[in-house]
N, C-alpha and C positions, 0 to 999 in steps of 0.2 A: 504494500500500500504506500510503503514510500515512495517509490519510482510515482506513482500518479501525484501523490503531493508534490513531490518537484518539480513535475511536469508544470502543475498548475500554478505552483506561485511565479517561477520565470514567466511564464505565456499571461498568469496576471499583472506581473511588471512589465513585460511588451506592451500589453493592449493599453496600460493605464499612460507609456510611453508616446504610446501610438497617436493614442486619443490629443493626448494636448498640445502634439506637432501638428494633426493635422486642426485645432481647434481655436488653436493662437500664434503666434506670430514670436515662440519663441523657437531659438535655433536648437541643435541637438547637444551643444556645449552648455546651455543654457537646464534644459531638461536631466544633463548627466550631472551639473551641481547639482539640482535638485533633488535628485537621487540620494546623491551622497548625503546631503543635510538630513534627508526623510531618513535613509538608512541609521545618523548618526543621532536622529532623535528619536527614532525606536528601541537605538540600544540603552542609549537614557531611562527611559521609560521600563527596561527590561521584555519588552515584545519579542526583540527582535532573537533574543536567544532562544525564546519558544518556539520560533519562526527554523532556524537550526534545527531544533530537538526533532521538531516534526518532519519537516520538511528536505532534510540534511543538504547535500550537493545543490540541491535547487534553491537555500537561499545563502550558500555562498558564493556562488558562480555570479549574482547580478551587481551590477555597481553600487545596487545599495549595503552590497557586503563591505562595499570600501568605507566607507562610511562608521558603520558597525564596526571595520576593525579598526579604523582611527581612536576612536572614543573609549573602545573595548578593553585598546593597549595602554590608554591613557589613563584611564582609570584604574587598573590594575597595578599598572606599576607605581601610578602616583598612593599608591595605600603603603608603598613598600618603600620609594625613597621620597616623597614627600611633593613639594610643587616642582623642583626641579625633574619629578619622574611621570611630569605628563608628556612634556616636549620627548624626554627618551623613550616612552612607551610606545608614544604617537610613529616612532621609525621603526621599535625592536619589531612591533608585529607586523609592517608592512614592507617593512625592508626587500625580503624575498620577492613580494608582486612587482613593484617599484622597479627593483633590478631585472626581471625580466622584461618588462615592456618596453625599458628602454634598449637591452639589448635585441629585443627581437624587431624593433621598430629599424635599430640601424642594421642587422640583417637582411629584414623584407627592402630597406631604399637601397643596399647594394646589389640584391635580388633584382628587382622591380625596375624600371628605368619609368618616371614620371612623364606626362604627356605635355609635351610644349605647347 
């Protein structure tokens, strides 16, 4: 039953994506902060890790998991070394994504040759 939970919360964060690119006049940079911010005030609230429990793969794969894991790592570590362990929390957990998407972005442009 989880595979269909995951199915469903991704395919509900498309359609809710979907919806407001095509309904306003904001761009996809615009809609992907908003994500993040919704992601990082569900994990505030504590939702969003029920949203995990249940859901697994399906809600950490969407950008609202960036979000989630900003706040997540910031929290946690700020319990252990104080205000100076938001800023380090905020990298320890996302370090790993971080570093892959820059390395895989300047693999795909030496990949890929851009369209004049």
């Amino acid at each position: 039953m989880i595979y269909v939970y995951s199915f469903l919360f991704c395919g509900i964060v498309c359609l809710i994506a979907q919806i407001i690119l095509d309904n306003t006049k904001l761009t996809p940079g615009h809609v992907t902060s908003l994500f993040v911010v919704i992601g990082a005030a569900l994990d505030l609230s504590g939702i969003y890790d029920k949203f995990v429990l249940y859901c697994g793969a399906g809600a950490i794969i969407p950008i609202t998991s960036f979000g989630h894991q900003l706040v997540h790592g910031a929290m946690d570590t700020a319990s252990e070394l104080g205000f100076l362990g938001l800023a380090y929390g905020i990298f320890n957990l996302t370090s790993a994504g971080i570093s892959i998407a820059v390395v895989m972005a300047f693999i795909l442009a030496l990949v890929f040759k851009p369209k004049h």
